[in-house]
N, C-alpha and C positions, 0 to 999 in steps of 0.2 A: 638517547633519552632512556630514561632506566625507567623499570616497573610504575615506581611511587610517582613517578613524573609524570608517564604517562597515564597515569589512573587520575591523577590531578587536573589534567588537560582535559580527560574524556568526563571528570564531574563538574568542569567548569564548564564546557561544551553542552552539557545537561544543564543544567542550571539558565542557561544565558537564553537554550530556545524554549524553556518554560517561562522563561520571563516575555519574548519575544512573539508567544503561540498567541493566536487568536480565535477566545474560545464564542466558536460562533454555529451552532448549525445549518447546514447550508447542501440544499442540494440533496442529492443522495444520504445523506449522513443524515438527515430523517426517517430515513426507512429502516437503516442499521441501527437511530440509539433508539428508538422505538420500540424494539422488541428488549429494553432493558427499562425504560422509564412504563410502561404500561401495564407489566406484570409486576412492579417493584412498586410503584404509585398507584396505581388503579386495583392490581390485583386481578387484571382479565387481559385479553390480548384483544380487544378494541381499540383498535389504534384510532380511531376519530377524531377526540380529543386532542392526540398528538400532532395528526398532522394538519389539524385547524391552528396550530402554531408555528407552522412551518413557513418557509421563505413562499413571497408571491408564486412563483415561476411554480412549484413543486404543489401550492394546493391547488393550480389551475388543473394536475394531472389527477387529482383526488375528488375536487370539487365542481359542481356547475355554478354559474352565475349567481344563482339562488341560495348557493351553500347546501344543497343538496346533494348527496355524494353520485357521483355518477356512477350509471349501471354496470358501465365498463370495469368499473373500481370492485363490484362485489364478488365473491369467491363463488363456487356452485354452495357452499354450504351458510350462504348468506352473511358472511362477515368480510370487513374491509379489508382486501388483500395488502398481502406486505411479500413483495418479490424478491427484497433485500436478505442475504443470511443474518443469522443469527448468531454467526460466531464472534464480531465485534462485543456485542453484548458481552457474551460471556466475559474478551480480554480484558474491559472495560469494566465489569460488576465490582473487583475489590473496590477500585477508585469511586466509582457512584456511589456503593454501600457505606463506604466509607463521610461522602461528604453526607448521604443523607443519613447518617449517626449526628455527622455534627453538628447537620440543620437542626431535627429532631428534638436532640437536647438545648440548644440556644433559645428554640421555640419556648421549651420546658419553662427557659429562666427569664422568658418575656420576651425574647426578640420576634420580628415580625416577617423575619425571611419568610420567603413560600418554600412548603417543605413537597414540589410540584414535580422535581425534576430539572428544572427549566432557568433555576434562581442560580443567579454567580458562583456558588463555591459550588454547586452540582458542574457546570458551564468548563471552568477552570478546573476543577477536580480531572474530569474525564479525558478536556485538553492536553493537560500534561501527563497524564497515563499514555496518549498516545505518542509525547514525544518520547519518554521512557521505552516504549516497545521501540520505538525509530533509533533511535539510540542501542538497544539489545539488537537490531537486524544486524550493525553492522560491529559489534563485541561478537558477533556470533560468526558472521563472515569473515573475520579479521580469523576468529579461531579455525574457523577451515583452511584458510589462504596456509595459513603457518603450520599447518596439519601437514599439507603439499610440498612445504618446504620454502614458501615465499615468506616466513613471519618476519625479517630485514626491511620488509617492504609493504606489510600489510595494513600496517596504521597508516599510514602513507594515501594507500589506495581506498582503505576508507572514507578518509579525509575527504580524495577525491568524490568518489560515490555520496557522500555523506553533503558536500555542499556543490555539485557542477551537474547531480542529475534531478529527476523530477522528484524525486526524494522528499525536499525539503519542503516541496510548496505542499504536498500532501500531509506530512508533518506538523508542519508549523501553524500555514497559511490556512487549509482546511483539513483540520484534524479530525473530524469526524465523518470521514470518509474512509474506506475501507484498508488504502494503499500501502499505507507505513504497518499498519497490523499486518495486511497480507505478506508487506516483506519479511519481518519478524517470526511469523511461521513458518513461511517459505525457510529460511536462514537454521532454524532450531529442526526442522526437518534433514535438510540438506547437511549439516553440521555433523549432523549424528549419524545419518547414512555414510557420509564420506570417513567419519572417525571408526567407525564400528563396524565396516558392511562384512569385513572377516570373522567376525563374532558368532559363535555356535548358542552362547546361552540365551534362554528362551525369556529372558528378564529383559534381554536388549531388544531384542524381539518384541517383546509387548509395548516397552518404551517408544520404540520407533511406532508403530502401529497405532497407537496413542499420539501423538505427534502427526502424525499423515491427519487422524481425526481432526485433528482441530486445524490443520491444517486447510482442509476441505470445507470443513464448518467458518472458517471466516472468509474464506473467498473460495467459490464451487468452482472455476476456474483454477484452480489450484489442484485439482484433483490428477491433472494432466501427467504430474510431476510424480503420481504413484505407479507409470510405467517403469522409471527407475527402478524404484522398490520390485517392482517384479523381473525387470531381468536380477537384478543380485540377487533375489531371492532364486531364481532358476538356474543361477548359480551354484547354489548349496545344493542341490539333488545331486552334483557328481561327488561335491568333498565330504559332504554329511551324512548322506543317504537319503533313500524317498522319506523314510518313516520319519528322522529327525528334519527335514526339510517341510513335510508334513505339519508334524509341531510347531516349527519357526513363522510356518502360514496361518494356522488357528489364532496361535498371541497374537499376531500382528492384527489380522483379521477383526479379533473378540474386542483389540482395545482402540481399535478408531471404531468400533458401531459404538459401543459404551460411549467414549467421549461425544461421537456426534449424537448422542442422544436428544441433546438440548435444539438442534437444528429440526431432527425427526419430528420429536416430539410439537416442537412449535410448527411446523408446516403442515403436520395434520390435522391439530387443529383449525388454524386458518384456512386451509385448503382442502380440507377431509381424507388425504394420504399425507404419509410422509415423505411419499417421490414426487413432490408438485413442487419446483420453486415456486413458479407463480411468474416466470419470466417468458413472454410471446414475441421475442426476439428470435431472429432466425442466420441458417450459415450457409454462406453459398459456397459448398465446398470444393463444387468444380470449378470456382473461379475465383483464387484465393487472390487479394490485392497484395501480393508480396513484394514488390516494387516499390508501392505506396504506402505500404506498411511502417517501411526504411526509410524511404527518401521523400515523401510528396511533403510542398509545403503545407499542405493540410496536416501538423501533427505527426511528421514522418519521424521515428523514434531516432535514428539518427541523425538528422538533420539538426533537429531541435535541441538535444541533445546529444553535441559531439564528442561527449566522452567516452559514451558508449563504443565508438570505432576504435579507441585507445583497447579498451575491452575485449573487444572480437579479434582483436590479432592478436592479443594474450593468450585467450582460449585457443586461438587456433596453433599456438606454440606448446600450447600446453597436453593438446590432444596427443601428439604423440609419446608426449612425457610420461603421462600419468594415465593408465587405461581404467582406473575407478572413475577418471572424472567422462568416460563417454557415453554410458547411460545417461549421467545427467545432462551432459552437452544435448543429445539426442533426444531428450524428452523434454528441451529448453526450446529447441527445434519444432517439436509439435506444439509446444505451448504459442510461438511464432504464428505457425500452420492456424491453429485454430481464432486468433483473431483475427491475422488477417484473412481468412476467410466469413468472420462477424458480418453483421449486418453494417455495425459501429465502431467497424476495424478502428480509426480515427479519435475514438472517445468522444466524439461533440464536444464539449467545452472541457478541455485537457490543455494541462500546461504536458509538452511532449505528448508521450502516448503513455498515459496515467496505466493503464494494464502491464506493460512489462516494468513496474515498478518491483511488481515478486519478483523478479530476476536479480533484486539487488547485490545478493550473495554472489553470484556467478558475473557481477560486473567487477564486483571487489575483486576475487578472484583473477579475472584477468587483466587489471589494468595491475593486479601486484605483480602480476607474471613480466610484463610491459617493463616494469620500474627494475625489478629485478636482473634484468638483462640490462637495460643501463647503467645500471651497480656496475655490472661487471665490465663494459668498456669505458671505465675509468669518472673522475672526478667531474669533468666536463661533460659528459655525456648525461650524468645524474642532475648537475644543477640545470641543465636544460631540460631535460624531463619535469623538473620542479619548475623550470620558470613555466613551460607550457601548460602545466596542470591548472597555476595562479592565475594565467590568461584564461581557460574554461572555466572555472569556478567564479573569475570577475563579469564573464560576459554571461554564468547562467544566472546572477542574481540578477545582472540588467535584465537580459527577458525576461527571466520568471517577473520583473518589477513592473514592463511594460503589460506584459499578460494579464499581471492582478489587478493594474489601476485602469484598465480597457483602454492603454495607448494605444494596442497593439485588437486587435479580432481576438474574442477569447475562444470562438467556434470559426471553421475553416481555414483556408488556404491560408497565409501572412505573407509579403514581401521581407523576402529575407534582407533587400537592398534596404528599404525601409526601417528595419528592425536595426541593419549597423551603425544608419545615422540617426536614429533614433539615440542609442547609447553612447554616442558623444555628443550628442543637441541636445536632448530631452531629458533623460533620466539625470542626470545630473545635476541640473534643474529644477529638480521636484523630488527628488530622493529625500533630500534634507528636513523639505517644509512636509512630506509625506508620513516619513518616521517621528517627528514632533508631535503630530497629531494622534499620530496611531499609539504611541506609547502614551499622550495621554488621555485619549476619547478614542478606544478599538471601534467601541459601536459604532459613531457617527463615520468612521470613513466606511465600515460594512454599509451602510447604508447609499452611501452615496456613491458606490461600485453598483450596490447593487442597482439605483437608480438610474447610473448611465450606462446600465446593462440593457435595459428593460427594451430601446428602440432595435437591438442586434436580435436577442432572443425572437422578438416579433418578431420580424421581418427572414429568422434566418429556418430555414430549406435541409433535412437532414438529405445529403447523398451519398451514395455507396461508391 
């Protein structure tokens, strides 16, 4: 496949999941686009307003019975807390700014849109921004893969990442949610430490440093991945010296606080510091669920997601290959470490385990490594790598399809026995007349997911 081909493949692939996205807020993705429609609309960081619009399930955590905001909800400095970052916002501002121009002036010329935030072309704007960054994670991964020496194989392992992991339901299915941005940063971060991490000038230096910021600022979780940066950076003390290693520290340093300005900034308002998330979640670090992290039917990331194991024995080829990629491997390790020692290792209602979705880059990466070495024991060896991919990417649209339409527990354990006759009895049967409706009424099947959600949520029990 030559360049124009491919760039043709990756703009039709854009194109087909902006047609396909489902621009619906849901969930957590209230608390994220909120800190973008309430200082853009309102002009104050009041989120009340916003999340009186919010899915059932999510104002019951805002609201009492009465509609009264619960005391629990209030900051110490008397405003409605928002625990969600603030960095979606930001990736998200051209595409909002943009639809609210277009409302703006339609209004001008008589139309009746609401210019609220909340009205279709804001909904779909924002939507397809997020497929656009889901789409750059893995342009961006593809260019580190090929960086290492895999690029034979890197569109390849895209592909795979791109439709057989959780990737896509965060995406597509619920794009305003933090996932697909978090991976895009992650990716633009990772990209440029692995291109550049030899680099003396203090311009790459800021770049990168700038990049961890926003990094940070769209998933605080993501901050794990600036231990890297610090060994390459402890690095440069023996080839550069302390004083120019010095300097290489300050850029870095000066341009993720600059960039996370807009995170800072908004949590001390809300919160009265800028060091408050606002999140009363906790880690039990002496007794990290690392077993179940992997494996439990509850959401075990590779379990649910078995491409990810194609991945790890990439990586683990790769490790001794290439010694730039083991900071990263090792601070992909504590990124591991730290949820599963979460309260919410699990994610609660996660197609796979929605958190190591940042990790997209470093799954690209190793499943290119995987393909690569079937390159090389011959013709047979590759079209079987390829038929095996087409078998993960068919069986993760089934689950991801059972998960969305509540065939399947969209919170806790699943029968995995269940879930494979599920996808020769069930999905089958309902994909057709599902897709019909969804492309031409999104709202009514949101609604009625969300409706035969409503007896699981009740009734379900968070446990660690």
């Amino acid at each position: 496949m030559t360049n124009r081909q491919a760039w043709r493949v990756w703009g039709g692939a854009t194109v087909l999941a902006c047609l396909l996205v489902n621009p619906y807020v849901r969930g957590d993705g209230n608390g994220y686009y909120a800190w973008l429609v309430s200082p853009v609309v309102d002009g104050d960081l009041d989120f009340t307003n916003q999340f009186r619009r919010a899915d059932p399930l999510f104002q019951q955590l805002v609201f009492a019975d009465d509609g009264i905001v619960r005391p629990e909800a209030i900051t110490p400095v008397g405003r409605v807390g928002n625990q969600w970052s603030v960095g979606p916002a930001v990736l998200w501002a051209p595409w909002f700014l943009a639809a609210h121009l277009g409302v703006t002036g339609a209004r001008l010329l008589g139309a009746t849109l609401p210019a609220d935030g909340y009205s279709w072309p804001y909904l779909w704007t924002v939507a397809m921004g997020t497929v656009v960054y889901g789409m750059l994670a893995l342009w961006l991964s593809v260019r580190t893969a090929t960086h290492l020496g895999y690029g034979r194989s890197a569109g390849l392992a895209a592909i795979a990442i791109g439709l057989a992991s959780s990737l896509p339901v965060y995406q597509v299915f619920l794009p305003f949610h933090v996932h697909a941005l978090a991976a895009c940063a992650v990716a633009a971060f990772v990209m440029w430490g692995v291109t550049q991490h030899d680099s003396s000038r203090l311009g790459h230096w800021a770049v990168w440093g700038a990049l961890a910021g926003l990094m940070v600022q769209v998933y605080q979780l993501n901050g794990v991945f600036a231990l890297a940066a610090m060994w390459v950076w402890a690095a440069t003390l023996g080839r550069d010296g302390v004083v120019m290693a010095l300097r290489h520290g300050v850029a870095f340093t000066a341009a993720a606080v600059l960039v996370g300005v807009p995170q800072l900034l908004g949590k001390a308002i809300v919160y009265g510091t800028p060091l408050t998330t606002g999140y009363q979640d906790t880690f039990a670090w002496s007794e990290p669920r690392l077993w179940h992290t992997a494996f439990s039917a509850n959401h075990g990331w590779v379990v649910w997601t078995p491409v990810v194991a194609v991945a790890l024995v990439g990586l683990v080829r790769a490790w001794g290959a290439h010694g730039s990629l083991r900071p990263w491997m090792l601070s992909s390790g504590a990124f591991y470490l730290v949820v599963a020692s979460y309260q919410n290792w699990h994610g609660q209602s996660s197609f796979g385990n929605r958190f190591f979705v940042s990790l997209s880059v470093f799954l690209v990466v190793g499943v290119a490594v995987c393909l690569d070495w079937c390159r090389t024991r011959g013709v047979g060896a590759w079209r079987l790598a390829g038929a095996g991919l087409a078998v993960l990417i068919v069986w993760n649209a089934g689950f991801a399809f059972q998960w969305g339409t509540n065939i399947i527990p969209n919170r806790g354990p699943v029968s995995f026995r269940e879930v494979a006759v599920n996808q020769i009895t069930v999905v089958p049967a309902r994909v057709s007349q599902f897709l019909g409706r969804y492309v031409t009424d999104r709202r009514s099947v949101q609604d009625d997911v969300e409706r035969e959600d409503v007896p699981e949520r009740r009734d379900y029990r968070v446990v660690r």
